[in-house]
C-alpha positions in Angstrom: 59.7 -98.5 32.9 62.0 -95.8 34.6 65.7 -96.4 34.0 68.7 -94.5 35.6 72.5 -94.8 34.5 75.0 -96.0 37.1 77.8 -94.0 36.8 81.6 -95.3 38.7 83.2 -92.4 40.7 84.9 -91.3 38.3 81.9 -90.3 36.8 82.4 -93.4 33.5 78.6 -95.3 32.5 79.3 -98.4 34.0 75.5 -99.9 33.4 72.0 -99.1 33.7 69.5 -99.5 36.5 65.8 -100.5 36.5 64.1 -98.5 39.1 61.2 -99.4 40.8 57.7 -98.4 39.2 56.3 -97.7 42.8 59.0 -95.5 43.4 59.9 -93.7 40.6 57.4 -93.6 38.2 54.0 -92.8 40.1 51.6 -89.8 39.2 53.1 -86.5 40.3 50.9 -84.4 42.4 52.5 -80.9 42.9 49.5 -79.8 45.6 50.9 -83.0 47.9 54.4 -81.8 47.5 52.9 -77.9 48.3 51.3 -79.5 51.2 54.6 -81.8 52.5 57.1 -79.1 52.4 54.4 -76.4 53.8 54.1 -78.5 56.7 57.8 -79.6 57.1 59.0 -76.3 57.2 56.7 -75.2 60.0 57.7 -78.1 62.0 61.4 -76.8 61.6 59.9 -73.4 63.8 60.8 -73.6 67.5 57.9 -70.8 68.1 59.7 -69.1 70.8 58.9 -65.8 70.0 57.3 -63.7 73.1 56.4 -59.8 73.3 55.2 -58.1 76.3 51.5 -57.2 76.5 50.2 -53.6 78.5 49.9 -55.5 81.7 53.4 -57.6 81.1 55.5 -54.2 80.9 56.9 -52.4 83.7 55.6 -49.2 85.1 51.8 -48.4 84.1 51.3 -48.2 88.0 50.0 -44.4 88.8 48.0 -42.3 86.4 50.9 -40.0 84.4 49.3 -36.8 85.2 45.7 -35.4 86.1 42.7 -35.8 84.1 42.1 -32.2 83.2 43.5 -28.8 83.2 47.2 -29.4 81.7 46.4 -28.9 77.9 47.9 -32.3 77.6 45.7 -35.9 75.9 44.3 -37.7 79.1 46.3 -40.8 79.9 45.4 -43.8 82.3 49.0 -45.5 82.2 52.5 -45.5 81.1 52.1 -49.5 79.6 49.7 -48.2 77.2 50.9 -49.6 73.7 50.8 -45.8 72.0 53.5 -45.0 74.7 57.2 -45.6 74.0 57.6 -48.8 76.3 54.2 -49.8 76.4 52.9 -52.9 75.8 53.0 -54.5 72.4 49.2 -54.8 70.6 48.5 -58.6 69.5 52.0 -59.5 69.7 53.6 -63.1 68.9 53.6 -65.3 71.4 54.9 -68.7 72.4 52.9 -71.5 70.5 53.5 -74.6 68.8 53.6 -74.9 64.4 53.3 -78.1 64.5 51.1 -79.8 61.3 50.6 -83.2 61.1 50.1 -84.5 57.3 48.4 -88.2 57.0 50.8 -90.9 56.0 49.4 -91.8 53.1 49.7 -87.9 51.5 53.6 -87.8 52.7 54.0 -90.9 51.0 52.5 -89.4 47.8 54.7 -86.3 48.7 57.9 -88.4 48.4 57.0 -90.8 45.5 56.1 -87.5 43.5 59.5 -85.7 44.4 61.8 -89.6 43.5 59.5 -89.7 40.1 60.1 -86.0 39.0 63.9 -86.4 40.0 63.9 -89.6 36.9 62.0 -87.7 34.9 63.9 -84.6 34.9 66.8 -86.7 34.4 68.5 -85.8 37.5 68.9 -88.8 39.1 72.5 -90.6 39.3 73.3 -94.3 41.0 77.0 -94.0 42.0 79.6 -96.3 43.0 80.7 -93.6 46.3 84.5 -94.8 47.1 85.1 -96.2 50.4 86.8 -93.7 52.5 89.8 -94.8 55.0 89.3 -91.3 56.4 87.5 -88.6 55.5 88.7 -87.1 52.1 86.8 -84.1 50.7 89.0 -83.5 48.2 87.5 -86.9 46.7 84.0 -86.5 47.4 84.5 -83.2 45.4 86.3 -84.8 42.6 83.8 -87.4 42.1 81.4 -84.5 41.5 83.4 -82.8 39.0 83.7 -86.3 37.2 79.9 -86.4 37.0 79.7 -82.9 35.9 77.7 -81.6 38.8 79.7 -79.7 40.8 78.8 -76.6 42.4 74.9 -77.5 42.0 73.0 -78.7 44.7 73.4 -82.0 45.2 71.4 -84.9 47.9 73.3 -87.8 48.5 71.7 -90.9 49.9 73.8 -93.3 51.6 72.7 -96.7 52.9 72.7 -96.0 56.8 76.1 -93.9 58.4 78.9 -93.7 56.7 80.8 -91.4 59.4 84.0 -90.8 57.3 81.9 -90.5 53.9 79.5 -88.0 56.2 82.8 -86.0 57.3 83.9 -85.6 54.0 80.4 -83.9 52.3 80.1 -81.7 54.9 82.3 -79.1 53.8 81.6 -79.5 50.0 78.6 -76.1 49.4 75.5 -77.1 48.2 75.9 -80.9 49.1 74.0 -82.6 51.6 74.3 -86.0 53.0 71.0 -87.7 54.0 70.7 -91.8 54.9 68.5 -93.2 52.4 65.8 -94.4 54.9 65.5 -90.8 56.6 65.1 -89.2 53.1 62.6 -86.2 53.1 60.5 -84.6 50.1 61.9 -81.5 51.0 65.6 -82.3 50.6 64.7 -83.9 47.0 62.8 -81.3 45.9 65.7 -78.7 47.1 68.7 -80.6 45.2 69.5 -80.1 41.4 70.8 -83.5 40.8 70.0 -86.5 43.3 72.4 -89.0 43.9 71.8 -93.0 45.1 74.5 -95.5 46.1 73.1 -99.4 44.8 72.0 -100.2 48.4 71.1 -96.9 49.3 68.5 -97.3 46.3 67.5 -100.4 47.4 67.0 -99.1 50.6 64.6 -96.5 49.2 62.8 -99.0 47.4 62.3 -100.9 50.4 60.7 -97.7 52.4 59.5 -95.8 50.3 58.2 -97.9 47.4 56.1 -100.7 49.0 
């Protein structure tokens, strides 16, 4: 059965956790990870990108010069996409990237990506302290404490935490994520994941049933 240390922000072992078996110690399958963050990232593309075709351009109107007797090539138009201005050939444009993966294979996506974090050891449950204000200078101390600092760290909170949010922001390399919303991608980016009691159990709750 997967265990996890729980560490207090000042990064002492305080205890040990029991983790969920649905959650963090289910088969790994890399090809539903592959597939997850494939299609996460091309939902991240706006797909804005629009070039002009030959009949899009401006000019192209009248025939450059006669058909024979100037020693030059023949030419119809001025939009032609060999000319300097012309029309671009099979350009990009406008269209949706949008994939859509079954809920069954994200789920296996995110269970594999929790599982490899406890089995790589990378997993941390933390007591966060409870800011009056935003304090970054405390977020970033609690990282030094747990000897992680300057990798890339996930943090998952139970629901909004707006000063604890304020206070990660600037920190490099850490990103603040509420448990519930948590995405294979963002586990599978982070060096070291870390989980707040409740914001485990709140991952348990979504994610492991």
């Amino acid at each position: 059965m997967a265990t996890a240390k729980v560490y207090s922000q000042d990064g002492q072992v305080t205890g040990e956790q029991t983790l969920s078996a649905k959650l963090f110690d289910t088969p790994v399958k890399p090809f539903r990870i592959h597939q997850y963050i494939r299609g996460y990232l091309a939902n991240q593309r706006q797909g804005t990108h629009s070039t002009l075709g030959r009949s899009e351009v401006a000019g192209g109107g009248s025939k450059p010069w006669r058909q024979k007797g100037t020693g030059r090539a023949r030419v119809g138009t001025t939009s032609s996409p060999i000319w300097i201005g012309g029309g671009v050939t099979f350009g990009p444009k406008p269209r949706s990237y949008r994939s859509k993966l079954p809920k069954k294979m994200k789920r296996q996506a995110i269970t594999s990506a929790f599982t490899l974090k406890a089995k790589e050891d990378r997993l941390r449950i933390v007591e966060v302290p409870e800011l009056e204000k935003p304090q970054t200078r405390q977020v970033a101390r609690m990282l030094a404490d747990l000897n992680i600092a300057g990798k890339k760290v996930l943090l998952l909170y139970e629901g909004v935490e707006r000063n604890l949010q304020l206070s990660c922001r600037n920190i490099p390399g850490l990103k603040y994520r509420r448990a519930a919303l948590a995405s294979a991608y963002d586990l599978i980016e982070a060096d070291y994941l870390l989980l707040t009691p409740r914001g485990l159990k709140e991952c348990e709750e979504v994610f492991g049933k």
